[in-house]
C-alpha positions as CSV (number, residue, x, y, z in Angstrom):
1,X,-64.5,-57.6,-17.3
2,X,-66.2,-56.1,-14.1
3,X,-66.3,-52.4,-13.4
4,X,-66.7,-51.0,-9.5
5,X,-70.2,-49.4,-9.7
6,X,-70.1,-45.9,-9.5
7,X,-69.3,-43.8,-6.3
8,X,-72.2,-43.0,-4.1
9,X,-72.9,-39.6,-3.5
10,X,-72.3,-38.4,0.0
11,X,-69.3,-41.0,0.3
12,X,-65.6,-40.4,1.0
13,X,-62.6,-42.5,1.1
14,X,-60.1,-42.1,3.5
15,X,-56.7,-43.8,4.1
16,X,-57.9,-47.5,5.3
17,X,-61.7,-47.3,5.3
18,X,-64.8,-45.6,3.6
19,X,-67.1,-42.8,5.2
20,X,-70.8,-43.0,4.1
21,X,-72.7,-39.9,5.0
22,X,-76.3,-39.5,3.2
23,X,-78.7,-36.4,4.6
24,X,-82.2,-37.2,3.4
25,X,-85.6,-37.5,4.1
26,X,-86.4,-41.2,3.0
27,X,-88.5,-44.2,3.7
28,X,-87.0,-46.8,5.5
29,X,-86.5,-48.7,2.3
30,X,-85.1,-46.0,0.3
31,X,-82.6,-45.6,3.4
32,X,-81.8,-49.6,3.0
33,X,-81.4,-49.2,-0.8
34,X,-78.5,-46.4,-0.1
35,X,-76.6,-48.1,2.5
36,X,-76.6,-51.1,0.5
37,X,-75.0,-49.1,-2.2
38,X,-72.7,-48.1,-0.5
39,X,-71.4,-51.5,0.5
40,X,-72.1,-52.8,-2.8
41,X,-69.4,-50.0,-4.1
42,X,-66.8,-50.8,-1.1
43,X,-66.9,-54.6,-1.5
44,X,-65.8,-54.0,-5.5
45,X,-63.5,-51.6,-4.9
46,X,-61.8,-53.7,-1.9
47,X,-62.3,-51.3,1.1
48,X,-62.6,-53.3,4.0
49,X,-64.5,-51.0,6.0
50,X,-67.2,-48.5,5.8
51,X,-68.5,-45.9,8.3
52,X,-72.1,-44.9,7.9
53,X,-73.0,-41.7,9.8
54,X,-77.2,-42.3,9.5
55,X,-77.7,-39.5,12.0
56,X,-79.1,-37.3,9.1
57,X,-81.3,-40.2,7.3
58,X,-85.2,-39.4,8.6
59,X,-88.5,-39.2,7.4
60,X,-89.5,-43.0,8.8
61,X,-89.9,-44.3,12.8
62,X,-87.3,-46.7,14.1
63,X,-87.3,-50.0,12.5
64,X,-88.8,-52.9,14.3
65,X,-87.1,-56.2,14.9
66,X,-88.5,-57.6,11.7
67,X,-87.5,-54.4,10.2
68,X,-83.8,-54.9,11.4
69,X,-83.7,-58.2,10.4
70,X,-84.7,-58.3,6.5
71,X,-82.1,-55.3,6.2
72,X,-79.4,-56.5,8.4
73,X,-79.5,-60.1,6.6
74,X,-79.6,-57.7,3.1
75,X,-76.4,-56.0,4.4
76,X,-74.9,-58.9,5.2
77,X,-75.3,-60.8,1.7
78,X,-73.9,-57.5,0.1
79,X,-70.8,-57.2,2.6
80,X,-70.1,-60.9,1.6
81,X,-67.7,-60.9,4.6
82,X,-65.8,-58.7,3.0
83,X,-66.5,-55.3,4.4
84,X,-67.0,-54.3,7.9
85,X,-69.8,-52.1,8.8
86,X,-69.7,-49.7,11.6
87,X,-73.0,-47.0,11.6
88,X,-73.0,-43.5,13.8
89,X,-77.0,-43.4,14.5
90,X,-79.4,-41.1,16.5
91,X,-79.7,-42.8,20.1
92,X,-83.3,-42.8,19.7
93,X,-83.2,-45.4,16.7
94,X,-81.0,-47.7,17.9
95,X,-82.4,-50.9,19.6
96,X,-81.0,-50.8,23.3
97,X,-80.6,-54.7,23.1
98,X,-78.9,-54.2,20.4
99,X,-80.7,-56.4,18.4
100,X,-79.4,-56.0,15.5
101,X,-75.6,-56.5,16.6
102,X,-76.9,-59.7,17.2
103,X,-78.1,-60.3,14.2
104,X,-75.7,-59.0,12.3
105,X,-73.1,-62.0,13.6
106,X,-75.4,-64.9,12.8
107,X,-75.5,-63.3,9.0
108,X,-71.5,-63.6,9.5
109,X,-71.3,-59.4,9.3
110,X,-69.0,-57.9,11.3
111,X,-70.9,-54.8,11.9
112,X,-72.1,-52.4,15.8
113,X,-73.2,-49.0,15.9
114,X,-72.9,-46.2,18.3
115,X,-74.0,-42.8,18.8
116,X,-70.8,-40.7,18.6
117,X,-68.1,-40.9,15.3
118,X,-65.2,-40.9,17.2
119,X,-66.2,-44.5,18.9
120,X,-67.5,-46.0,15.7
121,X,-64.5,-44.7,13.9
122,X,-61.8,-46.4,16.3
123,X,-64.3,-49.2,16.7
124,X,-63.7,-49.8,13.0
125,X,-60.4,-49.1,12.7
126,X,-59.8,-51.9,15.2
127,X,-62.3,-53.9,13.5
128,X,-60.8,-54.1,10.2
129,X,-57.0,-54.6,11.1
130,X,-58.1,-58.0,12.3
């Protein structure tokens, strides 16, 4: 029998998605490790979307291309297709190619990010009603 790992702290549920909302001061990999979490716990309970406000995640510079990559690719193995990712960040660590977006679809995740909640939560909402 398989049990839904246990709720992450700082995460809500709402009617049709999940809110993920962590305030720390972290390393980079620490920061990874929660997210991923957080999916982790989505993707067994069958929530098809979670919103991650990062805004309040600090304590490491943004992530470099390599950086984005390995964690991206992590997220994307974690989602399993399954849950769709949609992140609120600070403008100053989000890649303004967008990187990451990119990325993101060749690992077959469904993910973008923005810098305001009320575009990444209609963004979502859109996004997993597909």
């Amino acid at each position: 029998m398989t049990f839904a790992p246990e709720l992450p702290s700082r995460l809500s549920l709402t009617d049709n998605f999940a809110l993920f909302a962590p305030e720390a001061e972290v390393s980079l990999e620490a920061a990874v490790e929660m997210i991923s979490g957080a999916i982790q716990y989505c993707r067994a309970s069958r929530i098809d979307g979670l919103l991650i406000d990062a805004r309040k995640l600090h304590g490491f510079p943004p992530p470099s291309v390599t950086d984005r990559y390995w964690f991206i690719r992590r997220w994307a193995e974690e989602s399993a297709g399954q849950v769709v990712l949609s992140f609120i960040q600070r403008p100053e660590m989000i890649d303004p190619e967008q990187i990451g977006i990119t990325i993101a679809a060749n690992a077959g995740l469904i993910a973008n990010v923005f810098e305001n909640k009320d575009d990444a939560r209609a963004w979502l909402t859109e996004n997993i009603s597909k």
